[in-house]
C-alpha positions, 0 to 999 in steps of 0.5 A: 833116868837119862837115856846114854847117846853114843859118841864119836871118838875116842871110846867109840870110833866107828863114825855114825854111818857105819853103825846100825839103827839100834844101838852101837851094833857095828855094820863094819863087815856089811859096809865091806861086803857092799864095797868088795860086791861093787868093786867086782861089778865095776871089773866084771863091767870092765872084763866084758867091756875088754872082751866085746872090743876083742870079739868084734876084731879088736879094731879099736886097737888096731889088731889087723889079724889076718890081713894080707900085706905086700911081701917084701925082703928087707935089704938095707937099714938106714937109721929108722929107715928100711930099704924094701924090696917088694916083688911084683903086685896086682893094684886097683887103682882110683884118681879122684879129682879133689886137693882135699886129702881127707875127701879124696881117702874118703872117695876114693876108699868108697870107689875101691870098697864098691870093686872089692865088695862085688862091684866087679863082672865075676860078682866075686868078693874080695877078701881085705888087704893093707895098706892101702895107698895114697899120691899125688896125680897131677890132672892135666887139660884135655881137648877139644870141648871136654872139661876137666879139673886143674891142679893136683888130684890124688890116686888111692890105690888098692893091692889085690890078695897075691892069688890074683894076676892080671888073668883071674881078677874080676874087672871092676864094673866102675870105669874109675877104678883101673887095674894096674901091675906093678912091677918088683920095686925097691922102696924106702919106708919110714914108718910113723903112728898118731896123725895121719894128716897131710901136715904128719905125711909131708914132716915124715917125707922130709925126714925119709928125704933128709935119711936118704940124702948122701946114701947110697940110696937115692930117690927115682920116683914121687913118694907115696904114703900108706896107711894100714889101720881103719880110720877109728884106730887108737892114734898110738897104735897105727901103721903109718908110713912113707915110702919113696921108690930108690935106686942104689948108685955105686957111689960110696955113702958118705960117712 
């Protein structure tokens, strides 16, 4: 007497795998419990993952929350441009002797983390702000018997929170770091994501430029840049921008 095999196909269509040890017994709705269980896994995974990256600030996503920024009044649009009037401010300011730009965001950051984080003479701690700014400095020679680099440097600037002025900030305890008050100033901003690099600050600077030109809004100082997002920012979602001080003429814009 034979013993009778099951087959694949037509009278038998459930694939060996999805078959149990003993006969032709269908372990079918195990196969999908098993598939369903590991599909809730990889989502619970995923929904703690999410909820991890929320609960530590969201950083990665570049969520800036409470951060304090300048206040400014909009005036003027020009295209993707704004025209910015900002009202006095209370900066630390750093110049760090270096052409590289990432070094010197890298040293001058640190300088102005060390004030912001008690490095000062009330030992006081300072709450974050953005953005923090960024331009050129030229450096100059200086005599007599004292050395200094030559060429161009760069000044990292840090805006104070809008409750200290010039008579209750604590002064800071490095002799790089200078605190400076700005005056109100008018600004044309063009705003950008992604590359923050030297090359994607000067492609966006020409286009401010180019925007300006035959405005009624001409330049009357450097630019500078401004950067809103700590460095592990996904590229997409930061806040970048130019800015160059304006003054308006009383010339008609061209059409």
């Amino acid at each position: 007497m034979g013993i009778a095999i099951p087959r694949f196909g037509a009278e038998n269509p459930h694939p060996p795998a999805e078959r149990a040890k003993a006969g032709d017994v269908v372990c079918l709705p195990q196969a999908l419990r098993r598939k369903r269980r590991d599909t809730m896994q990889r989502w619970l995974l995923m929904t703690t993952l999410v909820g991890s990256l929320f609960s530590a600030g969201c950083s990665v996503f570049g969520y800036r929350g409470d951060t304090e920024t300048p206040h400014y009044d909009v005036v003027d649009r020009i295209g993707d441009v704004t025209i910015r009037r900002y009202a006095a401010r209370l900066a630390a300011d750093t110049v760090v002797d270096t052409p590289d730009v990432i070094d010197a965001r890298q040293q001058g950051f640190k300088r102005l983390a060390g004030y912001i984080f008690g490095g000062n003479t009330t030992k006081t701690e300072i709450a974050m702000t953005a953005p923090v700014a960024q331009s050129t400095q030229k450096i100059e020679m200086t005599a007599p018997v004292s050395q200094t680099r030559t060429g161009a440097g760069w000044r990292i600037r840090f805006f104070l929170p809008s409750r200290f002025n010039r008579a209750n900030a604590p002064q800071p305890n490095d002799d790089r770091v200078v605190l400076q008050e700005l005056p109100p100033e008018t600004f044309a901003v063009l705003r950008f994501s992604n590359s923050r690099s030297e090359a994607a600050v000067r492609e966006h600077t020409a286009a401010l430029e180019q925007a300006l030109a035959g405005s009624r809004w001409q330049p009357s100082g450097a630019p500078v840049a401004w950067f809103y997002d700590p460095p592990w920012t996904l590229p997409f979602l930061r806040r970048n921008e130019v800015a160059i001080p304006v003054h308006q003429t009383s010339e008609t814009p061209q059409p």
